[in-house]
FIPAZA-922855 format. One record per atom (N, C-alpha, C): residue number from 1; atom name; y, x, z. Coordinates in steps of 0.2 Angstrom, whole numbers, plus 5000, padded with zeros to 4 digits. Example, Ala and Ser with C-alpha at 12.3 -4.5 7.8 and 13.67 -1.06 7.14 Angstrom:
2
     k    a      y      x      z
     1    N   4972   5066   5039
     1   CA   4978   5062   5039
     1    C   4984   5066   5039
     2    N   4989   5064   5035
     2   CA   4995   5068   5036
     2    C   5000   5064   5039
% end
This chain:
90
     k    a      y      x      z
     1    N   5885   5691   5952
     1   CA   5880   5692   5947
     1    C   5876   5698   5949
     2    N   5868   5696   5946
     2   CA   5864   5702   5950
     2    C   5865   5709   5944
     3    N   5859   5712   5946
     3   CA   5858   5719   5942
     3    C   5856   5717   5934
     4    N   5853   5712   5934
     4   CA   5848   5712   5927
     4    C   5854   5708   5923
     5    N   5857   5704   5926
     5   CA   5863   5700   5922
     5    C   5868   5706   5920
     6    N   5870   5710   5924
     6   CA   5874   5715   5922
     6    C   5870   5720   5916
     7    N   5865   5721   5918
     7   CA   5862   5725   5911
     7    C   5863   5722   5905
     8    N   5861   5716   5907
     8   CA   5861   5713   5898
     8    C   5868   5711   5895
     9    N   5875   5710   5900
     9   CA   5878   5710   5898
     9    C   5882   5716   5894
    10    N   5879   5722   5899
    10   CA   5880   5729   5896
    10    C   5878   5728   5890
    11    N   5871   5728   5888
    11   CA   5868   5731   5882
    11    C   5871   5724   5877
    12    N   5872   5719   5877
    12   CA   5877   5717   5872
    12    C   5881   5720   5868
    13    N   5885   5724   5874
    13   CA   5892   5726   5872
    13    C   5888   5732   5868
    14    N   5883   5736   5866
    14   CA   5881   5741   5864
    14    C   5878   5741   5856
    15    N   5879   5744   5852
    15   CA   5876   5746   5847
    15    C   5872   5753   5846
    16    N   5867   5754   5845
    16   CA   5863   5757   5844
    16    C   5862   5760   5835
    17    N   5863   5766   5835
    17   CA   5862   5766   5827
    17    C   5859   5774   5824
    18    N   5855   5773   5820
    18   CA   5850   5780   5818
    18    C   5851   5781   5809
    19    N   5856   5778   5807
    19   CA   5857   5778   5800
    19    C   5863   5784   5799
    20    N   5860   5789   5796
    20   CA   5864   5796   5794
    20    C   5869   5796   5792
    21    N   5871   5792   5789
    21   CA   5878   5788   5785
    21    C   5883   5786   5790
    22    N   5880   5779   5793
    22   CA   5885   5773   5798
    22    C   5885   5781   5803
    23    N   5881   5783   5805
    23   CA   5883   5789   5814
    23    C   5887   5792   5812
    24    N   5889   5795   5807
    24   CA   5894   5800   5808
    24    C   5901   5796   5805
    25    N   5901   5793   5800
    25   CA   5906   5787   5800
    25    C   5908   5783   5807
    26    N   5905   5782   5811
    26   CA   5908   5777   5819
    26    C   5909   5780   5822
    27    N   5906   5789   5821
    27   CA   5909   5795   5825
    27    C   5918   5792   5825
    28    N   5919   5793   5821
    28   CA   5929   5795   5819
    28    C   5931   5787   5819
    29    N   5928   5781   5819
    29   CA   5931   5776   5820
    29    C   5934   5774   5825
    30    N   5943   5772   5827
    30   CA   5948   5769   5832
    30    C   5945   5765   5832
    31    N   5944   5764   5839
    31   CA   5942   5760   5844
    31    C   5935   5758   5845
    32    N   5933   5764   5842
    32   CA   5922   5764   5843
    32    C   5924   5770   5848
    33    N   5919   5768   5855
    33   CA   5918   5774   5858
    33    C   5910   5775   5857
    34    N   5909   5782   5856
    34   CA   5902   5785   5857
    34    C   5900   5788   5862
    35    N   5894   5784   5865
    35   CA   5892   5785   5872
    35    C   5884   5788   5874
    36    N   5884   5793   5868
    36   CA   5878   5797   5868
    36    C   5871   5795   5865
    37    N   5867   5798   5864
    37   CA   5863   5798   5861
    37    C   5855   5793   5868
    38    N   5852   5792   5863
    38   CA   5845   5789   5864
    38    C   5840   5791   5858
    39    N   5832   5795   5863
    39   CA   5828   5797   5858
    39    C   5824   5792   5859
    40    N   5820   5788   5857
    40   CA   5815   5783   5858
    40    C   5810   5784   5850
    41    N   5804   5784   5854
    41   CA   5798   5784   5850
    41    C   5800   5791   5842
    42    N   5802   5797   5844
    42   CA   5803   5801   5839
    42    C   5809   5801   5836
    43    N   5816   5795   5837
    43   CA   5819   5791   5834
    43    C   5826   5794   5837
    44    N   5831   5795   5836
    44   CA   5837   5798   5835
    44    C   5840   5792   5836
    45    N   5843   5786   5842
    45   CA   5848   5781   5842
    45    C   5856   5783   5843
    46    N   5862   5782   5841
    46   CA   5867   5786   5844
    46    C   5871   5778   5846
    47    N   5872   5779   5852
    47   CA   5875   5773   5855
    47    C   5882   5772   5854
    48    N   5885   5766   5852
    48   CA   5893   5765   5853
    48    C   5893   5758   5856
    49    N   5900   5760   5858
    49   CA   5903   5754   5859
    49    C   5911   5753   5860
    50    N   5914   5747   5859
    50   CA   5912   5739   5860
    50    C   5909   5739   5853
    51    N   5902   5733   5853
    51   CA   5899   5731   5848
    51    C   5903   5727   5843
    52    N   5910   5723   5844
    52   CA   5913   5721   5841
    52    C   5915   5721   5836
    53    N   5920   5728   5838
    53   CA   5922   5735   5833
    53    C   5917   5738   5829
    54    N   5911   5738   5834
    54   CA   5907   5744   5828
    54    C   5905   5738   5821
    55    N   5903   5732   5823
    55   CA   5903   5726   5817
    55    C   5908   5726   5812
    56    N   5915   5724   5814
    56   CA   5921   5726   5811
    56    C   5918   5732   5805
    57    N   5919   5740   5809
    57   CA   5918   5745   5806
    57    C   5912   5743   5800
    58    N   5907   5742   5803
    58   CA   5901   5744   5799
    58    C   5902   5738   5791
    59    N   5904   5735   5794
    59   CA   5905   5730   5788
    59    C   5913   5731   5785
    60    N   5917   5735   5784
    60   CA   5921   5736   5780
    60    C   5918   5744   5777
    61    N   5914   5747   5781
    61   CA   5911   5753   5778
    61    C   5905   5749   5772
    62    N   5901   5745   5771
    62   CA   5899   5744   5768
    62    C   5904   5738   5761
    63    N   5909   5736   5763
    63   CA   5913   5734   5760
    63    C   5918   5737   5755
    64    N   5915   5741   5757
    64   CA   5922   5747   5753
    64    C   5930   5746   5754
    65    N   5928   5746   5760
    65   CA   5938   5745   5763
    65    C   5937   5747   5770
    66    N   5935   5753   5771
    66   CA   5935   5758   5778
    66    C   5944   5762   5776
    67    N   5945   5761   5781
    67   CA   5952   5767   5781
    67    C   5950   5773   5777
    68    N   5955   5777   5775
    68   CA   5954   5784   5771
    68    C   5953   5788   5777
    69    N   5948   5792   5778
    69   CA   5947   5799   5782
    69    C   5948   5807   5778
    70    N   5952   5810   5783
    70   CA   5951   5818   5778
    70    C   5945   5819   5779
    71    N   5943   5824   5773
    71   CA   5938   5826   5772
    71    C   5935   5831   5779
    72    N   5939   5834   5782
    72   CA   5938   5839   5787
    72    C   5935   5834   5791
    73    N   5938   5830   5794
    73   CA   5936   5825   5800
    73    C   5932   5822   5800
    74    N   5928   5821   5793
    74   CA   5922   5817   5790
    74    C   5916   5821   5794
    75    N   5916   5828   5790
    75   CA   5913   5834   5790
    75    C   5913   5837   5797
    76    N   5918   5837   5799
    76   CA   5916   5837   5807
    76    C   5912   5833   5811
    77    N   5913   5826   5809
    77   CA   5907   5821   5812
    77    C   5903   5823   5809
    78    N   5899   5823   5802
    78   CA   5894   5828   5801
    78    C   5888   5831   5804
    79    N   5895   5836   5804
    79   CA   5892   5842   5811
    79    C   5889   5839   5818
    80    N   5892   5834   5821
    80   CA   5894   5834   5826
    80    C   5886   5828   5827
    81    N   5885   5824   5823
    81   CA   5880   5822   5820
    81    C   5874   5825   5822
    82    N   5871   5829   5817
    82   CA   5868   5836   5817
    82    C   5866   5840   5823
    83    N   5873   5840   5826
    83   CA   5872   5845   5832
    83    C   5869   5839   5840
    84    N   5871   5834   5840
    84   CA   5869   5828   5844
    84    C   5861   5825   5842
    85    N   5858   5827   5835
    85   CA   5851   5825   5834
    85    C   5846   5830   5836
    86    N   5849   5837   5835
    86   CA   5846   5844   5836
    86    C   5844   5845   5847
    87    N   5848   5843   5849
    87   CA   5850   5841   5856
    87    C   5847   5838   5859
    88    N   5844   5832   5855
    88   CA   5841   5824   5859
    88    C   5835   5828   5858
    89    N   5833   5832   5849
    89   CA   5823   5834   5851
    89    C   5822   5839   5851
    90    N   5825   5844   5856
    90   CA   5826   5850   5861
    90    C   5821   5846   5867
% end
């Protein structure tokens, strides 16, 4: 398989996302890993993956049946949030 085939099966596997809400939410989500940030055109993207999972998550978060998080841990995605958007437009 050459290079450009493997890219795009990469970026399959990836979700991109810029929504204040869903980012710090997939922060704390089993089995989303976050794999750093993308600034593009002024724009804050925070990349996860597998894209699977992050579907999974994002559609039970807007369904109202995400797992229960503490509040600290929330807050600390948050921050963590925050500190990751401040960094990208440095």
């Amino acid at each position: 398989m050459d290079n450009a085939n493997n890219n795009k099966l990469a970026s399959a596997n990836l979700h991109f996302e810029k929504d204040k809400q869903l980012a710090p939410y997939l922060l704390i989500c089993e089995g989303v890993d976050f794999l750093g940030v993308e600034h593009r055109s002024n724009i804050v993207f925070f990349k996860f993956s597998p894209n699977e999972k992050v579907q999974i998550a994002i559609k039970q978060f807007y369904d109202q049946e995400a797992v229960p998080v503490q509040p600290k841990v929330l807050l600390d995605a948050v921050e963590r949030f925050k500190t990751e958007i401040y960094r990208a437009k440095v």
